[in-house]
N, C-alpha and C positions, 0 to 999 in steps of 0.2 A: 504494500500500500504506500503511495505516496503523500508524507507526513505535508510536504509545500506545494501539495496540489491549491490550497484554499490558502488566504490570509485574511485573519480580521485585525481593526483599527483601533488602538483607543486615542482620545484624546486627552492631552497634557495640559493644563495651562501653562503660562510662561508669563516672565514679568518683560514688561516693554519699556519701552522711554518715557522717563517719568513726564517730559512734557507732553504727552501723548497721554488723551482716554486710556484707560487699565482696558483691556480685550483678551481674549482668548485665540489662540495659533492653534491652528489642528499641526500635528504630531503624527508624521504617520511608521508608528510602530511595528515592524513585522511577527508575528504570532503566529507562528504553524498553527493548524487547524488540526484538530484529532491529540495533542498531547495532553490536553487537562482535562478531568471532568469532574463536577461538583457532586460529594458525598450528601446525600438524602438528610442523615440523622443529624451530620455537627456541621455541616453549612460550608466545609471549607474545601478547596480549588485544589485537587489534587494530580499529583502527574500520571497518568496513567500508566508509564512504566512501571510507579513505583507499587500501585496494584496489583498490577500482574506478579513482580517478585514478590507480593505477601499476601502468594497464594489467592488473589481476588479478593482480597478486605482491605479497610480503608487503614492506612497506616495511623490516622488520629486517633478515631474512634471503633477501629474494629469489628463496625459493617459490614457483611457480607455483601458480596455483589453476586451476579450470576456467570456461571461458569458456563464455559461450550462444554461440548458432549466429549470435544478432542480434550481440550485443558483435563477436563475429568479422567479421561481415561489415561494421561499423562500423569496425573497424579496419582492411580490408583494402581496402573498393571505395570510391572516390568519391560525396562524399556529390551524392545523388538522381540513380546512375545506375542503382541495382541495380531491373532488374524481377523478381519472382519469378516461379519456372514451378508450378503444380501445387500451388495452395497450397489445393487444396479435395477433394484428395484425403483419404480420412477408412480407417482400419485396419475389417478385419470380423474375424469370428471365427469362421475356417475348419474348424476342431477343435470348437469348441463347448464354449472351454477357460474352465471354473469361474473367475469374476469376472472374465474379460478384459476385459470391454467397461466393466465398471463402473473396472477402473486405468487405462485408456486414459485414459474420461473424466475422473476424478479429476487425470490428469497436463494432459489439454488445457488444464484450469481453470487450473492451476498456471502452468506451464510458458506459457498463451499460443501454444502449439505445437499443430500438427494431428498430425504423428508427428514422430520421433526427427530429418532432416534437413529443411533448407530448401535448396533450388537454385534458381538464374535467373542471369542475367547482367548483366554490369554493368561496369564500365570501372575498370583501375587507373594511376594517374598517364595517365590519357586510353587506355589499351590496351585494347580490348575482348577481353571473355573469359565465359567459362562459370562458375559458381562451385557446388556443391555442399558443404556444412557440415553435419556431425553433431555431433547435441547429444546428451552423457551425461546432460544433469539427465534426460530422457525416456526410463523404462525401461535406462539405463545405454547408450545410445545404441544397444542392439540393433538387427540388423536382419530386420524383418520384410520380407510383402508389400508393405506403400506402401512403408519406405526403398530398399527396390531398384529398385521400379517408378518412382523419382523419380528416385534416379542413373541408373538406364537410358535414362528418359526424354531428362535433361540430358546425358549423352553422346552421344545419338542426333541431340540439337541443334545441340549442338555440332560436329558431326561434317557432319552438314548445312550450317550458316553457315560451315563454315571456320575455324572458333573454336579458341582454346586451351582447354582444362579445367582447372582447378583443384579438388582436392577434397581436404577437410579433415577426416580419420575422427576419432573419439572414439566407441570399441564397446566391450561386452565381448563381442561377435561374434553368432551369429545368436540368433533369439528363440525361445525353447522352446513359447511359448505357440502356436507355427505350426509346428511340426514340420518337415517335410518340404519344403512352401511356404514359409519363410525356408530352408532349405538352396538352394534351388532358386536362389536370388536369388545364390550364390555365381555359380553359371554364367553367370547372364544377365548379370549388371552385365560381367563378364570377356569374355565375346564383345560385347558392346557397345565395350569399350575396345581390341578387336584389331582393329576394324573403323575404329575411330578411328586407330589406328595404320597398317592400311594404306593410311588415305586421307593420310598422312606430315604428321599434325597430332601435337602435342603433349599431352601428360598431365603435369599435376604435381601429384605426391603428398604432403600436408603432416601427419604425426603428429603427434598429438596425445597427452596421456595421458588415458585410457588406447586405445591399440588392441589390442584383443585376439579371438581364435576366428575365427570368418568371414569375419569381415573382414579381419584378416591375411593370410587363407589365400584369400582371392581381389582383391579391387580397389587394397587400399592398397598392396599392394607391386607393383604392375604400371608404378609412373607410368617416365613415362620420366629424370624426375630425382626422388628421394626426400628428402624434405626432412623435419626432425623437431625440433620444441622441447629443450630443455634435458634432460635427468633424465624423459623419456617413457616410459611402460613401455610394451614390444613386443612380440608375441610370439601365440605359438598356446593351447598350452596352460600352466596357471599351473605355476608353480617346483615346487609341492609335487607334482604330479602326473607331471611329469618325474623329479624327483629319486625318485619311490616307482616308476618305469618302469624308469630305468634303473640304479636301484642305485648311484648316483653321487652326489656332494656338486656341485652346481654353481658352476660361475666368483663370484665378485664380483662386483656389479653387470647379471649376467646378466638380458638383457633390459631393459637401461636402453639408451636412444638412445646412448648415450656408447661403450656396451661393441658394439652395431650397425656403428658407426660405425668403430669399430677393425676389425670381421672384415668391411667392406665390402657389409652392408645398407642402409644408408642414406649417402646422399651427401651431406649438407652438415647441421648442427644450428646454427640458426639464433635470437636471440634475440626474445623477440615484440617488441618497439619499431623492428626489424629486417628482420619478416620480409616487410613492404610494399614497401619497397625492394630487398629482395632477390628477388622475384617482380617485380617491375617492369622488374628489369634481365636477370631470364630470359626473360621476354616479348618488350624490347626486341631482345634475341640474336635468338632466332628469328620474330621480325616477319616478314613478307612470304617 
C-alpha cells in the first residue's frame, strides 16, 4: 500500500509584521495518509505501526482493535504450518440481491479475502489442529453460503483426521443479502459440530468482538470450552432491541464477555499475547 498516495493539510498560525493586521498563513504540512488512527476509548492519535507491534491494542489504553483473519492466524499457528482449505471458493448471488456481486468484489480487492472466513490446518506449539477465523473487515464478518460451506467443510475435516477444531467468530451474524440460504448455514455448521462431538473430539470456541445474530445462535456457543477476549461484545440481538422487547433497562455491561462470564456463558476470557499458550495447553490436556 502506498503510505503518500493521499496528503492532508493543517493549518499553523504565524505571527506577521507587527504593523500589519494579526492574520493567519495557511501552512501546508505534508501528512501521509493511513499512518495515524484515533483510539475509541482515550481519545488519542495513535500510529498505527505502533498497533500492529502491540498485537492490535492501543498502546495508551489497551483497546483492542480488530484483527484480520491473517494477523490471527499469524499469531496463533506456527509459522509455515498453516495449509488453507477452500480458499477458491468465491460467494454467488442466490437472490439476485441489487449490487451484491459488485460489494463482494469491491471487499475481495480490499480485504485480499475471497469471503468473510479462512480455514485449514496447521500446528500450534507443534499440536496439530483445525483452524477456522472470521474476518469482520469482510461485510462485518456475516455469514453467508461460502462462510458456512467453509466451516462445515473444516469441521467435517477435522472430524475425519481426528483433529481438534478451533474457531475464531467475529459476525454481526447471518447475511441478509442471502436470505434464507445464510439462515440455513445456522443448521449445517451445528450438525457438523455434533457429529464432531460424537466422534469424542474437541471444539474450541474463541470470541471475538464483535459476535453477534447467527452466529451466536448457532456455532460459537456450541464449543466444548468457550473462550472470549477482553470487553467482547456477545450476544443475539442488539441492546436497543431487547430493551424496546422487553420493556426493561438492561444490566451494565450486558453483553460484554466480562458480564458472560459472570452468569456462566463463557469459560475462561483470555488476553490476546495469551491466548497461544492458552490453546496450546488445552490441546496439550486433551492430546491423545
Amino acid at each position: 500500500m502506498n503510505l503518500f498516495k493521499k496528503r492532508q493539510y493543517v493549518t499553523v498560525p504565524q505571527k506577521v509584521d507587527k504593523k500589519e493586521e494579526r492574520e493567519e498563513k495557511e501552512v501546508k504540512v505534508n501528512i501521509p495518509d493511513g499512518l495515524f488512527t484515533k483510539c475509541d476509548d482515550c481519545g488519542k492519535i495513535v500510529l498505527k505501526e505502533d498497533i500492529e507491534k502491540n498485537l492490535m491494542k492501543c498502546p495508551n489504553c489497551n483497546k483492542y482493535f480488530r484483527m484480520t483473519a491473517w494477523q490471527r492466524i499469524k499469531l496463533i499457528i506456527d509459522e509455515g504450518t498453516f495449509l488453507e482449505y477452500d480458499k477458491d471458493l468465491s460467494t454467488l448471488n442466490p437472490l439476485s440481491y441489487p449490487d451484491y456481486e459488485g460489494k463482494v468484489k469491491k471487499l475481495m480487492d480490499e480485504t485480499g479475502l475471497k469471503e468473510a472466513v479462512v480455514t485449514g490446518e496447521g500446528k500450534i506449539k507443534g499440536i496439530d489442529c483445525v483452524i477456522g477465523v472470521m474476518d469482520s473487515h469482510f461485510l462485518m464478518g456475516s455469514m453467508g453460503s461460502v462462510v458456512g460451506e467453509k466451516i462445515t467443510r473444516a469441521v467435517e475435516r477435522a472430524t475425519q483426521k481426528r483433529l481438534p477444531i478451533i474457531i475464531f467468530t467475529a459476525s454481526g451474524g447471518a447475511r441478509m443479502q442471502e436470505g434464507i440460504f445464510s439462515l440455513m448455514q445456522m443448521a449445517k455448521t451445528s450438525a457438523a459440530l455434533k457429529r464432531h462431538s460424537d466422534g469424542g473430539l474437541l471444539y474450541i470456541s474463541v470470541l471475538t468482538d464483535p459476535t453477534t445474530g447467527g452466529v451466536t445462535a448457532s456455532f460459537a456457543m456450541l464449543g466444548d470450552i468457550i473462550i472470549s477476549e477482553p470487553n467482547a461484545l456477545i450476544g443475539f440481538a442488539g441492546p436497543r432491541v431487547i430493551e424496546q422487547t422487553i420493556k426493561q433497562k438492561l444490566p451494565e455491561g450486558f453483553q460484554r464477555a466480562e458480564f458472560l462470564l459472570e452468569h456462566g456463558f463463557v469459560d475462561l476470557i483470555v488476553e490476546r499475547e495469551n491466548l497461544k499458550e492458552t490453546l496450546y495447553q488445552i490441546l496439550l490436556i486433551h492430546r491423545g
